[in-house]
C-alpha positions, 0 to 999 in steps of 0.5 A: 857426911859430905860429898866424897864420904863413904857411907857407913857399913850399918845403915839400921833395921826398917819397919820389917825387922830387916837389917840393911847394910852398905854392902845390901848396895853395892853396885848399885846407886843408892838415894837415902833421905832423912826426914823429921817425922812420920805423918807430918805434912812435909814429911807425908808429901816427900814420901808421897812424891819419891813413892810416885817417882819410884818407878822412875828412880829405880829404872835411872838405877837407884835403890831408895831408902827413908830414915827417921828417929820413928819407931819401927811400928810407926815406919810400918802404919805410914809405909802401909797408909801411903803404900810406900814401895821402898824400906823405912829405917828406924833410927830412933837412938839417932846413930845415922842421922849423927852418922849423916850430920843431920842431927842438929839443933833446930829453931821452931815458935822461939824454942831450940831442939835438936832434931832431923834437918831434912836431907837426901844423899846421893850415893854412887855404885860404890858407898860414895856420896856424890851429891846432898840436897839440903833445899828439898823440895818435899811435893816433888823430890822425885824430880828433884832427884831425876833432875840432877841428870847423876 
């Protein structure tokens, strides 16, 4: 996915069982981030920071929603634990974070896998991407994404 895509119709199930869409935002501004897993500490600090700006976020216009390859009963501990006010996809056979082209081969301690590489998108009234944070800053991605001034 790059800036000018248009994003897929079927965006995945969250931790309720709800099946959300492109079509669930149409008109609406729309922030989806893909992060690598439940409860690390990066992945922890990104939620805690975008659950901290929400208020912000939603009143600049966007919608938000989290994906990772987590199980949907996973999506639904963290989301509680960190009272986390918007919806978390479960995309566990990776069919959007290949969709996205955040499905990549990582490097860690010597070892190479394929995992999320952290990633939020930006998407306009209308499905279109229209910016890509690759450098996130996980302790203040809310402002992160404010800042942009979109």
């Amino acid at each position: 996915m790059k800036i000018g895509d248009k994003i897929p119709m079927q965006l995945g199930t969250d931790a309720i069982g709800r099946q959300w869409t492109a079509a669930d935002f149409a008109g609406k501004k729309l922030i989806i981030y893909f992060y690598p897993k439940d409860n690390t500490p990066g992945c922890t600090a990104e939620a805690c920071s975008l659950a901290t700006g929400y208020v912000a976020l939603k009143k600049a216009g966007y919608a938000l929603l989290g994906v990772s390859r987590d199980s949907a009963a996973s999506h639904q501990r963290f989301a509680e634990k960190y009272a986390l006010p918007f919806p978390l996809i479960a995309d566990e056979d990776t069919s959007l974070n290949q969709a996205f082209g955040v499905w990549r081969e990582k490097k860690m301690a010597g070892r190479t896998y394929m995992g999320t590489v952290r990633t939020t998108f930006i998407i306009d009234e209308n499905g279109v991407v229209v910016h890509i944070i690759e450098k996130v800053n996980t302790k203040d991605s809310a402002n992160q994404i404010l800042n942009l001034g979109l």
